[in-house]
C-alpha positions in Angstrom: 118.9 74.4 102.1 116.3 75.5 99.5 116.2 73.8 96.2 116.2 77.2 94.2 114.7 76.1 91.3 111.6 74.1 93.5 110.3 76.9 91.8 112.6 77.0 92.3 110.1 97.7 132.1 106.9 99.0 130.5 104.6 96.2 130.3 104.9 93.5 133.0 103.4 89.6 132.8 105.5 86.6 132.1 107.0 85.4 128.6 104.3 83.0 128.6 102.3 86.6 128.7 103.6 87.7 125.8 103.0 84.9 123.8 99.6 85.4 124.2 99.7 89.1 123.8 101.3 88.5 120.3 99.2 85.9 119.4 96.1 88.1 119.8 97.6 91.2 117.9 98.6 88.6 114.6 95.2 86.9 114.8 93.8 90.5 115.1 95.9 91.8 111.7 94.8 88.5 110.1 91.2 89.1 110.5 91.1 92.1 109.3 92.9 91.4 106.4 90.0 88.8 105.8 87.5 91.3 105.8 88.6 92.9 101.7 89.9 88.7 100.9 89.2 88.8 97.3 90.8 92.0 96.7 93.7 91.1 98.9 94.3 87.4 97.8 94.4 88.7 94.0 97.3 91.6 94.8 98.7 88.8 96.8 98.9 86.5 94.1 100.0 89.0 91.4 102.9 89.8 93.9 103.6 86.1 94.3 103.9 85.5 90.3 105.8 88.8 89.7 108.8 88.1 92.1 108.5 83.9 91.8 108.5 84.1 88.2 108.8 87.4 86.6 112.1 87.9 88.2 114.0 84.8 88.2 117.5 85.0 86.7 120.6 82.5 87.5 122.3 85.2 89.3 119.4 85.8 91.9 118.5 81.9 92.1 122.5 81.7 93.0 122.3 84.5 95.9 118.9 83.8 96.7 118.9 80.1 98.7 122.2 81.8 100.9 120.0 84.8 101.8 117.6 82.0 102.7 119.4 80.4 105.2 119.9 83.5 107.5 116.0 82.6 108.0 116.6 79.3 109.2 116.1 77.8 112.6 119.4 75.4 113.1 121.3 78.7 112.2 119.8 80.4 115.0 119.9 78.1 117.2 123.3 77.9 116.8 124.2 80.6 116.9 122.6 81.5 120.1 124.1 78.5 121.7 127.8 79.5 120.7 127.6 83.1 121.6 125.6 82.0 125.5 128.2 79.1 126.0 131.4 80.5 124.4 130.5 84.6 124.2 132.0 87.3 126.0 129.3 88.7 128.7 127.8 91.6 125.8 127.4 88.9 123.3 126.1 86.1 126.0 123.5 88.6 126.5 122.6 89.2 122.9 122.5 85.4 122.8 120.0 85.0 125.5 117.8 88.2 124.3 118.1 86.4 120.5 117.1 83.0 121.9 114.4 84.2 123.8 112.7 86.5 121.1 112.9 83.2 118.9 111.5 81.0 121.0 108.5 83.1 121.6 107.9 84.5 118.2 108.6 80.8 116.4 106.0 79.3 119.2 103.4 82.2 118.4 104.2 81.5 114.1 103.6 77.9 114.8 100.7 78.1 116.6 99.1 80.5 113.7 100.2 77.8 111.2 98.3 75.6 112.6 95.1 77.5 113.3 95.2 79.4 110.1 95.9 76.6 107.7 96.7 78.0 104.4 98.0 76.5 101.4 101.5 77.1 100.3 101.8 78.6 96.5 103.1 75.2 95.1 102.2 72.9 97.4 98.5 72.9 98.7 98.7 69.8 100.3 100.8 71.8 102.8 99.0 74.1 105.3 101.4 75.8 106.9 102.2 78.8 104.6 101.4 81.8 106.9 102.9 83.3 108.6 106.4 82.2 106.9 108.5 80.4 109.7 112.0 81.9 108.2 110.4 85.4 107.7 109.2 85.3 111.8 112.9 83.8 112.4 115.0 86.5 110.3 112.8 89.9 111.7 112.8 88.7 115.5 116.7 88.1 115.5 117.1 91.3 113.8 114.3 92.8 116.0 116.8 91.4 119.4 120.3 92.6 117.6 119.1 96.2 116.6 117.9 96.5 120.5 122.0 95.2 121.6 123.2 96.8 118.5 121.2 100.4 117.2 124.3 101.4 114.8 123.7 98.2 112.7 119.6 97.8 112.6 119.2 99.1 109.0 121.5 96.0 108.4 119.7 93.4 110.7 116.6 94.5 109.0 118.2 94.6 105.3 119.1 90.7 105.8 115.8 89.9 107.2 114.2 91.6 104.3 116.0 89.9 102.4 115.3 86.5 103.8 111.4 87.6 103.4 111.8 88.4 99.6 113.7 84.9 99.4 110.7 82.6 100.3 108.5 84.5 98.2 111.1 83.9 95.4 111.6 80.5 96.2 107.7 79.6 95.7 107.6 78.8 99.3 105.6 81.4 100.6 102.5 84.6 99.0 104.0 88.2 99.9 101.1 88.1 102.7 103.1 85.3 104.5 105.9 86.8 104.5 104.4 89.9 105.7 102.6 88.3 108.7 106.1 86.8 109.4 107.6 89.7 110.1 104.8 91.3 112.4 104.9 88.3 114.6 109.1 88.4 115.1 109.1 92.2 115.6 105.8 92.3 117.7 106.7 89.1 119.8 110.3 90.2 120.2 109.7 93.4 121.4 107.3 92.1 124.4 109.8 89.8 125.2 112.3 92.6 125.3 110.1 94.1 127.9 111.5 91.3 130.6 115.4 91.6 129.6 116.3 92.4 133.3 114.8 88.8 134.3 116.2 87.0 131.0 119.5 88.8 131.4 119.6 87.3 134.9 119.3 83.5 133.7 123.0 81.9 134.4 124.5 78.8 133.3 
């Protein structure tokens, strides 16, 4: 967990396909975000100082690392391994759609990371602030459970909103991260989406 106060069948191709297909669409958002920078970089860091600072309270910096952890990794993984081991067959399902769209949206944040290298808010010695890792996490499960689940996306995407305003909060990640986050989970998760007949077909 998060110290709080750290300052505190449309489209066909395999998943390996879509990887690349959302890969290009981030790196194509990125760049032309890089075109206005300065502009962009200063709203950015306004944004950062106005929810990181301006709003910290002990009630928010209570709720806040929870929220958090609904972005984590070894919670989804979990998660996805109880439901696909243990589920009935409608929530093996959601399982396997959940663990693919995370697999392939958290391979496509990683590989951004890397290429993209930029400085976390309080920690430039780290490069791997966008696009935020638990952001990407949070909107590509909820991206998978609103497709099983339509009656409940406003609350998938509430807690993976949530999640996004949490690293910003934290002082792990600038709005922008957070923001490039999410376009990677929903925009990887919906391509993968695309091959639910095969994925749906995997048996253990």
């Amino acid at each position: 967990m998060d110290d709080p106060r750290g300052r505190l069948s449309g489209m066909g191709g395999s998943p390996i396909s879509a990887l690349r297909r959302g890969a290009a669409l981030a790196v194509m958002a990125l760049a032309v975000s890089a075109m206005c920078a300065t502009p962009a970089e200063a709203a950015d860091r306004y944004l950062f100082d106005r929810i990181h600072s301006d709003l910290s309270n002990d009630i928010l910096d209570g709720i806040v690392p929870v929220i958090n952890d609904f972005g984590s990794s070894r919670y989804v993984i979990g998660a996805v391994l109880l439901t696909t081991v243990l589920g009935a067959e409608k929530m093996r399902d959601t399982g396997l759609l959940v663990g693919a769209g995370f697999a392939a949206s958290s391979l496509t944040a990683l590989a951004l990371k890397r290429a993209i290298g930029r400085p976390r808010p309080l920690n430039p010695e780290d490069t791997r602030s966008m696009p935020s890792g638990h952001a990407t996490v949070a909107f590509s499960a909820a991206t998978a459970l609103a497709h099983r689940y339509p009656r409940w996306r406003f609350a998938f995407y509430t807690v993976a909103g949530g999640v996004a305003f949490a690293r910003v909060y934290l002082g792990r990640h600038y709005p922008s991260d957070v923001l490039a986050g999410a376009a990677v989970g929903v925009g990887v998760t919906r391509l993968v989406l695309r091959r639910e007949r095969g994925i749906l077909s995997v048996r253990f």
